[in-house]
C-alpha positions in Angstrom: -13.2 77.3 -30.2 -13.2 74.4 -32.9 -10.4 72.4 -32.6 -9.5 72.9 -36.0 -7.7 76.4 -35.0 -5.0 73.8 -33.8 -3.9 72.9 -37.1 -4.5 76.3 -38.3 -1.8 78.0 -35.5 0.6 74.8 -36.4 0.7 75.5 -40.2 1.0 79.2 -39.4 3.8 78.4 -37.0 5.4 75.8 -38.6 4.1 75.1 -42.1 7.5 73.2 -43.5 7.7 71.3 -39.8 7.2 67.5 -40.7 3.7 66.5 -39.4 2.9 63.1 -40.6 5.5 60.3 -41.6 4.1 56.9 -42.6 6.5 54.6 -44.3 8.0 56.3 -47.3 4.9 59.1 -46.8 5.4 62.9 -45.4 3.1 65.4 -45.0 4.1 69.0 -43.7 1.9 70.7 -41.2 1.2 73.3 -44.2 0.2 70.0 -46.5 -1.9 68.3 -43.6 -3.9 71.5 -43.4 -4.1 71.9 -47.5 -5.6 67.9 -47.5 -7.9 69.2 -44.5 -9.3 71.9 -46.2 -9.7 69.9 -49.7 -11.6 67.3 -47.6 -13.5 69.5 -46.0 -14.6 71.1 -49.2 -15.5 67.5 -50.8 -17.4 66.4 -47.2 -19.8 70.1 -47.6 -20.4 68.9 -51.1 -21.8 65.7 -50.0 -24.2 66.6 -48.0 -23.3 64.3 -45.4 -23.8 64.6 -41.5 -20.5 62.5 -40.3 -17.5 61.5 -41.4 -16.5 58.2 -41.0 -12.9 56.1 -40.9 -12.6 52.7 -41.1 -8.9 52.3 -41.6 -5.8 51.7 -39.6 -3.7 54.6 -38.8 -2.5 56.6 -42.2 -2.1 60.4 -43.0 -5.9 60.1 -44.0 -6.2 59.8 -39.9 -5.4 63.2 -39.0 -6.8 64.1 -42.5 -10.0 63.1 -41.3 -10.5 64.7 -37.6 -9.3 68.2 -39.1 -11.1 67.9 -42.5 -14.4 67.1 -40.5 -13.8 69.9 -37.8 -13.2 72.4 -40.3 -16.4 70.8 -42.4 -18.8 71.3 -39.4 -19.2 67.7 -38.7 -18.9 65.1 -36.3 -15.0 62.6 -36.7 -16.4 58.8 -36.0 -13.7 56.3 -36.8 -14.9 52.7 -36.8 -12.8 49.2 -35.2 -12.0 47.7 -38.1 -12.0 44.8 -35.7 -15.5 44.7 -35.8 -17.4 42.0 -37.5 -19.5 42.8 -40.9 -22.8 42.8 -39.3 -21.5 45.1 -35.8 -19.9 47.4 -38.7 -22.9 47.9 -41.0 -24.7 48.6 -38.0 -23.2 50.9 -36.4 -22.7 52.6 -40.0 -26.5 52.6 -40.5 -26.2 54.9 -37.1 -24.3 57.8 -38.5 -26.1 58.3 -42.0 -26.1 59.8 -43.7 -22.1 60.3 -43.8 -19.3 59.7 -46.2 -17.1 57.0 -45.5 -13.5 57.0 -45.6 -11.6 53.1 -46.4 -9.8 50.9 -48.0 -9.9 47.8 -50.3 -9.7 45.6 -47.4 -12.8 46.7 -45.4 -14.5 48.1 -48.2 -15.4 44.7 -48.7 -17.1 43.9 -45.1 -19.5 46.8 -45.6 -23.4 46.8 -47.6 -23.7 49.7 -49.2 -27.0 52.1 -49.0 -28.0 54.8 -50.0 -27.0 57.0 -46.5 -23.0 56.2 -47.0 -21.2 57.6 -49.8 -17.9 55.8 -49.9 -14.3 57.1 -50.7 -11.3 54.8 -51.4 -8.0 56.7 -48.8 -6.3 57.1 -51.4 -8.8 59.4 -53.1 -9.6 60.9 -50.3 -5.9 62.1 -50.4 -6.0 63.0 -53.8 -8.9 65.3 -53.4 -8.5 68.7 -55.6 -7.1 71.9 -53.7 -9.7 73.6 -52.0 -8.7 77.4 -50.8 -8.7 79.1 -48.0 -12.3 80.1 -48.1 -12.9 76.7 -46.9 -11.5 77.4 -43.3 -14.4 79.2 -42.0 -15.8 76.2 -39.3 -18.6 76.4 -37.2 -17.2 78.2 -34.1 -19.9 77.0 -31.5 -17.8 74.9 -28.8 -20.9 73.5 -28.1 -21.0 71.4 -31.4 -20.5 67.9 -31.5 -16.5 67.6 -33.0 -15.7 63.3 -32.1 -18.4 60.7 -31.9 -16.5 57.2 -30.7 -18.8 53.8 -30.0 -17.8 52.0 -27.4 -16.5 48.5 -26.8 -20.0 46.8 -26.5 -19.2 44.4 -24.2 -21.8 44.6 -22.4 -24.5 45.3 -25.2 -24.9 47.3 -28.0 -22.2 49.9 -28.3 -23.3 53.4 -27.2 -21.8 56.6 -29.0 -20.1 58.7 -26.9 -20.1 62.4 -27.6 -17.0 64.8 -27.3 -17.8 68.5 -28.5 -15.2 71.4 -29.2 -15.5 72.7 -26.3 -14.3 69.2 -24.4 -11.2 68.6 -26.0 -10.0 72.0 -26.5 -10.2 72.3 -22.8 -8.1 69.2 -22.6 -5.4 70.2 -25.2 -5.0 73.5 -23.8 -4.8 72.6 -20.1 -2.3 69.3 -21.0 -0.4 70.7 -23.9 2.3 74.0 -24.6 1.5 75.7 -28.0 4.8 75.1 -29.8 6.5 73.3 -27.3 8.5 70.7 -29.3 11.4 70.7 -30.8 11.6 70.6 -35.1 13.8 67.1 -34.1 10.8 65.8 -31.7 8.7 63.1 -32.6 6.5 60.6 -30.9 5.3 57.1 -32.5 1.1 56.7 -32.5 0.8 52.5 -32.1 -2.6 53.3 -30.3 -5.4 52.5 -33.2 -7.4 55.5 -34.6 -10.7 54.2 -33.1 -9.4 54.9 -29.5 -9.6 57.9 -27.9 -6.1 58.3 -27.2 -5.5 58.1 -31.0 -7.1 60.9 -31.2 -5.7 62.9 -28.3 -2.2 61.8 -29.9 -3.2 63.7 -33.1 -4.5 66.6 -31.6 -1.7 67.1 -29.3 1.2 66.6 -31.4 -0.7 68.9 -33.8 -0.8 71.7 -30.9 2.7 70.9 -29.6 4.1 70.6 -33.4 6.0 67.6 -32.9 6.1 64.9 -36.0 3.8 61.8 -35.4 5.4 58.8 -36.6 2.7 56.5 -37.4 2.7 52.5 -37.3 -0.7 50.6 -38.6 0.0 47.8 -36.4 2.1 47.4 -33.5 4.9 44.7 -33.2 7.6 45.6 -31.0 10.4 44.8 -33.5 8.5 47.2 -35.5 8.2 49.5 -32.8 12.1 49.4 -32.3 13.1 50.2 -35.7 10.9 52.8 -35.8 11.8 54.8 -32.9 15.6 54.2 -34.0 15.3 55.1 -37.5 13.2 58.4 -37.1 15.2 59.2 -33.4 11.5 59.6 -32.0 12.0 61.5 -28.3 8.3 60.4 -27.1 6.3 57.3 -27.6 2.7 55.9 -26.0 1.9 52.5 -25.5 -0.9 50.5 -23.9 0.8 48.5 -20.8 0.2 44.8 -23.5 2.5 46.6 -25.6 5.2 47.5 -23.0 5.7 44.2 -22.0 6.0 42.9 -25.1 8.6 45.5 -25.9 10.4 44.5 -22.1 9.6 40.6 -23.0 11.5 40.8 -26.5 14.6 42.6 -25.6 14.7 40.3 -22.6 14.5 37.2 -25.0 16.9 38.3 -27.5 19.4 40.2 -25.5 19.0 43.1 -28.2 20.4 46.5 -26.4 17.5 48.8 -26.0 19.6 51.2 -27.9 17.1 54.3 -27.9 19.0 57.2 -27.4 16.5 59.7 -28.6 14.0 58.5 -26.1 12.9 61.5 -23.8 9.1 60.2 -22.8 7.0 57.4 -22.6 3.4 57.0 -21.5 1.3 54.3 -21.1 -2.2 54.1 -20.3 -5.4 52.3 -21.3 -5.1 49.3 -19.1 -3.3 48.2 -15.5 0.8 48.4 -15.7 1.8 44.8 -13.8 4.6 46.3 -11.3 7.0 43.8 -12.8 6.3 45.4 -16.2 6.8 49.0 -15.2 10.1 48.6 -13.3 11.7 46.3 -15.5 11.0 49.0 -18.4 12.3 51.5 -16.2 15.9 49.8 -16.0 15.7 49.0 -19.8 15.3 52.5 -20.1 17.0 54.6 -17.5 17.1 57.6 -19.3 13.1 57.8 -19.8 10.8 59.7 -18.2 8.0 57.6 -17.7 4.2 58.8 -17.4 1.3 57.2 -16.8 -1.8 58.5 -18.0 -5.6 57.4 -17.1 -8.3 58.9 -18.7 -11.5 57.7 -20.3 -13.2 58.1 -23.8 -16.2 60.2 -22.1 -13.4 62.4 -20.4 -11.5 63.5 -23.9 -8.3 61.1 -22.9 -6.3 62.0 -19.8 -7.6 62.8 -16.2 -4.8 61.6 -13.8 -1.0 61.3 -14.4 2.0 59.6 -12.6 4.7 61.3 -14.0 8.2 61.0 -14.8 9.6 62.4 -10.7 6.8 60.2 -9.4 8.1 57.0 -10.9 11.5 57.7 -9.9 10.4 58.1 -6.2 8.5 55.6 -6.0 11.2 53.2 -7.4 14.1 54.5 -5.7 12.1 55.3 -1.8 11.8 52.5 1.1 8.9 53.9 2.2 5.9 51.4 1.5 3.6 53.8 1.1 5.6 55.7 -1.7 6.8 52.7 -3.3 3.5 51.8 -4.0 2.1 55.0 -6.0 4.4 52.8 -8.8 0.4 50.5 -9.3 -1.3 54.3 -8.9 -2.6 56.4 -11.5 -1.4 59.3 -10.1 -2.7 62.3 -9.5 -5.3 64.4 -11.0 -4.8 66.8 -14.2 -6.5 69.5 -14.4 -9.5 68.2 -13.0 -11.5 67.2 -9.7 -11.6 63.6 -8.6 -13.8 62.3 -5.8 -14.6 58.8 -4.6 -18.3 58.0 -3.4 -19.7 55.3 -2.0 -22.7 53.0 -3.3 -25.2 56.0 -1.6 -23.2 58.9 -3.5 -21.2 60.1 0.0 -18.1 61.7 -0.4 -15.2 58.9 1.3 -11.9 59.8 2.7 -8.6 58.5 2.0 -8.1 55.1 1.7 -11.4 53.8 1.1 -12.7 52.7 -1.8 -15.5 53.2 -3.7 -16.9 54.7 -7.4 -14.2 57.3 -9.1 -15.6 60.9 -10.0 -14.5 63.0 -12.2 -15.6 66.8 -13.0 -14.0 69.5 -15.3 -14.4 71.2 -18.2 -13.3 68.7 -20.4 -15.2 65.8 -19.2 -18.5 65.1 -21.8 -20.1 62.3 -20.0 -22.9 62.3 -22.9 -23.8 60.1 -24.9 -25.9 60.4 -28.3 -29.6 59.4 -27.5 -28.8 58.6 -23.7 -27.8 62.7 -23.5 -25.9 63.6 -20.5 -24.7 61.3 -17.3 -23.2 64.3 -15.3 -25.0 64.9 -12.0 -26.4 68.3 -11.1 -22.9 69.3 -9.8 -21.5 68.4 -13.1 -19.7 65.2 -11.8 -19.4 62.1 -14.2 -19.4 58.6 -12.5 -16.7 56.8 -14.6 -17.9 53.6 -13.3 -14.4 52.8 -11.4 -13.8 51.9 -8.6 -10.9 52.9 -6.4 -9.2 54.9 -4.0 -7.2 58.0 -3.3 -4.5 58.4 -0.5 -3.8 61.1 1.7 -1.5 62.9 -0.9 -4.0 62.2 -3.8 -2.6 59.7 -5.5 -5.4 57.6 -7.3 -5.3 53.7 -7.0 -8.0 51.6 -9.2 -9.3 48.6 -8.4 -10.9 47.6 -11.6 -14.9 48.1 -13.4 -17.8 48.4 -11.2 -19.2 45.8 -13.3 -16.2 43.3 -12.0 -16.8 43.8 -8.4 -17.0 40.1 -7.2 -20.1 39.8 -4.9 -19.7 37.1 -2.0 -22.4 36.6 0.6 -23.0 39.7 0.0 -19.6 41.5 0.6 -18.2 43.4 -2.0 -15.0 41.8 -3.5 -12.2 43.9 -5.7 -10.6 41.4 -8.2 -7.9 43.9 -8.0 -6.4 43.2 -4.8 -6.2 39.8 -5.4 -4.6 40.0 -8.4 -1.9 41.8 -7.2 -1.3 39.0 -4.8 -1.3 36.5 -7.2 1.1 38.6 -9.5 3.7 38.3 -6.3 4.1 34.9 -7.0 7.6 34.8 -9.0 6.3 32.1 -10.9 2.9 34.2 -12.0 3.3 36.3 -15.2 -0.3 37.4 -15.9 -3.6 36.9 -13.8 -7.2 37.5 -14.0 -10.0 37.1 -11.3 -13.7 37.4 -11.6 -16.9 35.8 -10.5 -18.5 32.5 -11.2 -22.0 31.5 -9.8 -21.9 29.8 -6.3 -25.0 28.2 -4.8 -24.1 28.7 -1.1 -22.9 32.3 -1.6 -24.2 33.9 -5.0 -20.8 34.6 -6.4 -16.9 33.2 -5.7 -13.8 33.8 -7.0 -12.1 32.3 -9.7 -8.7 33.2 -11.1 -7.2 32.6 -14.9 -3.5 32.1 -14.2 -0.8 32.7 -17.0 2.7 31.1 -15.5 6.1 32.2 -17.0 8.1 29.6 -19.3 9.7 28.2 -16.6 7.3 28.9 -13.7 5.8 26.4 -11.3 2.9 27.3 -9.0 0.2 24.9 -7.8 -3.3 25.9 -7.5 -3.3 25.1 -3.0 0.1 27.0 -3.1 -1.6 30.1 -4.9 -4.7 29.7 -2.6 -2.5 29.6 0.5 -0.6 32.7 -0.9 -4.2 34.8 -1.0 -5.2 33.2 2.4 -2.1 34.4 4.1 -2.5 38.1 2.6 -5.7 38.3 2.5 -9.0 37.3 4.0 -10.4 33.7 3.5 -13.2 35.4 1.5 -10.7 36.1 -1.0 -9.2 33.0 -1.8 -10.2 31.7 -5.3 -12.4 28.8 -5.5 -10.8 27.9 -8.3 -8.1 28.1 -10.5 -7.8 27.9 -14.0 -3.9 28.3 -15.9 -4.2 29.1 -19.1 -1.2 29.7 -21.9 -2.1 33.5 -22.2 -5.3 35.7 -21.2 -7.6 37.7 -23.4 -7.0 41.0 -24.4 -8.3 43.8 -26.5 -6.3 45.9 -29.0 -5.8 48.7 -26.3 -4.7 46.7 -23.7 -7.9 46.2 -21.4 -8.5 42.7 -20.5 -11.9 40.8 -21.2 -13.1 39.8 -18.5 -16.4 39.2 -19.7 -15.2 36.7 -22.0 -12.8 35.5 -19.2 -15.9 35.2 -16.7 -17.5 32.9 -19.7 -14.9 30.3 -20.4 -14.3 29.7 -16.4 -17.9 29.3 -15.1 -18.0 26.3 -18.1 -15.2 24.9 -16.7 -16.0 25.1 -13.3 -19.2 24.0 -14.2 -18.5 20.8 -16.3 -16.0 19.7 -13.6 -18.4 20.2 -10.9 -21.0 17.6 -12.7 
């Protein structure tokens, strides 16, 4: 099944249903499927073999992934965060294609003869294309999303999602019809990111209005959940606390009656964060949702009756499934070991995943699914006797000390029990007795006072001696990425010059 069919059943549905509001703009689900199909005529034309965004988030979003579907052609949007040279490259990957942007970045790109560029607002204005148009290619086995990857490591690598990936993930996540005509839920979440695209395709399947902002500010974010009474938002866990930190700083009532659901995902909640939200927002049902570009969005959710349990229960080992992921959805997860064997509850290891909507390809690499069909995410965590999945960060940012594997995880949550700590990061920094130590990055509150022995001495008494940083760095905030993951790498940088410059 293409995934196009979801718009199709939504404008059968509900064609007058609001689908798409941004600023003064609104598109009906029978419009967004009328621009779709006009794209999709125009992209055929072409010739071309993608279809391309670089953009923030605009109708032209949702536009795009259908138009493409229905066109027979891989949906790659593009960070416009991206330099000019990291853009034009990864442009010169997907030619030939047409390319849809903006004054803004049209100017960071070289244009050649394999990209055929459209301003938005044309492709918008595209002439009506009839129905004849809707006749995609219906092998689930075609290639519908292409995404790069951060690159943080090297060059980004294109990960590839086919029909058959995310229909499987829309269908086993998402009711057909299942909002309300007053529903709505705000997209913040970039259209690069996998969840942007999840949030489009389903809103589309549930028919609720998407309320799109192009950038996220949480006064912003405020006024408009208030003025378009949205009933569901998602946010990366950055994003909640800057929500939690304003309304803490300016006394402003949270004042969000409307507000039914919010999810958060995309990087680690601070505990602090989550349960400070939750009494901001006691009428909420709060979920949060892991999942992974290469795994078509979500594969494990806390939801709404788990947060409240957890909150509300004495019971240490309930309270904290508040730091879990949850549980999984409507797949299988399994932790292994470095030697691939199957580990029990409570220890920790690499995170699994297998089901029908987990790709785990990537274009030119081809598949990284085992024999059994099981993807290695490549993080690490546990499960607990009832399931409940607990991560403990990137393979890659396993500290390595005399030759015992170290999760910066656990000793960031430590650190984070400090009253005075309002954001940490720990990672590894060269060590000529044993390979790799500890250091941490250390981001006090206004009005917080920690020294470095008293946060050492606050590790030492939790933890083993092996964990206690070497050193630590505070530092006014720490790096982040647009989707709320920290950069470690860049972290991992900055501290090892430190350390080293003090150490000559």
């Amino acid at each position: 099944m293409n995934i196009s069919t979801i718009l199709d059943m939504a404008a059968e549905a509900f064609g007058d249903r609001v689908a798409v509001v941004s600023g003064e703009q609104r598109l009906s689900y029978a419009q967004l499927r009328e621009h779709a199909l006009s794209a999709a005529a125009y992209l055929r034309a072409s010739g071309a073999g993608y279809l391309a965004l670089l953009d923030v988030a605009s109708p032209a979003t949702p536009v795009a992934i259908f138009a493409a579907a229905y066109a027979g052609v891989p949906y790659v949007p593009l960070n416009y965060r991206l330099t000019a040279p990291e853009l034009n490259a990864l442009v010169a990957r997907v030619a030939p294609a047409v390319l849809v942007t903006n004054a803004e970045y049209r100017q960071l790109l070289t244009p050649h003869d394999g990209m055929q560029l459209i301003d938005r607002d044309a492709f918008m204005a595209l002439p009506i294309a009839g129905d004849e148009v809707a006749q995609p290619d219906e092998d689930p086995r075609a290639v519908a999303v292409q995404l790069f990857t951060s690159g943080t490591t090297g060059q980004p690598k294109a990960a590839i999602l086919r029909h058959e990936n995310l229909m499987s993930y829309i269908v086993g996540t998402v009711e057909f019809a299942a909002a309300d005509e007053a529903d709505a839920i705000v997209v913040t979440v970039p259209p690069y990111h996998i969840a942007g695209i999840s949030a489009v395709l389903s809103s589309t399947y549930a028919c609720r209005r998407m309320v799109q902002l192009p950038n996220f500010d949480p006064r912003a974010w405020l006024q408009a959940m208030r003025s378009e009474n949205v009933s569901n938002a998602f946010l990366v866990p950055t994003m909640l606390g800057r929500i939690v930190e304003h309304l803490d700083a300016s006394g402003e009532a949270p004042a969000l009656p409307a507000l039914r659901a919010l999810a958060y995902g995309g990087g680690k909640m601070p505990l602090a964060t989550i349960e400070r939200a939750m009494q901001l927002f006691p009428q909420v049902g709060f979920t949060n949702a892991y999942g992974l570009t290469e795994t078509s969005s979500t594969i494990a959710v806390l939801g709404p009756d788990d947060h409240r349990a957890a909150a509300a229960s004495d019971d240490p080992r309930v309270r904290r499934r508040l730091s879990s992921v949850g549980r999984a959805a409507a797949v299988e997860i399994e932790i292994r070991d470095d030697e691939g064997r199957v580990l029990g509850a409570e220890d920790a290891g690499m995170v699994y995943v297998r089901g029908p909507q987990v790709s785990g390809e990537y274009q030119s690499l081809g598949s990284q699914l085992d024999a059994d069909g099981w993807f290695p995410t490549k993080d690490r965590g546990y499960l607990d006797a009832d399931g409940y999945l607990f991560l403990d960060g990137r393979a890659d940012d396993v500290i390595v000390r005399g030759g015992e594997n170290i999760s910066p995880g656990e000793i960031e949550d430590v650190l984070l029990a400090h009253p005075a700590v309002a954001d940490v990061a720990c990672v590894a920094i060269p060590d000529a007795q044993w390979g790799e130590a500890v250091a941490a990055a250390v981001v006090l509150h206004a009005d917080g006072v920690a020294s470095v022995a008293e946060l050492q001495e606050l590790v030492r008494a939790r933890l083993r001696s092996s964990r206690v940083p070497q050193a630590v760095v505070f530092r006014d905030a720490l790096p982040y990425n647009e989707t709320g993951k920290i950069l470690r790498r860049v972290i991992r940088q900055e501290l090892a010059t430190q350390v080293a410059a003090a150490a000559a």
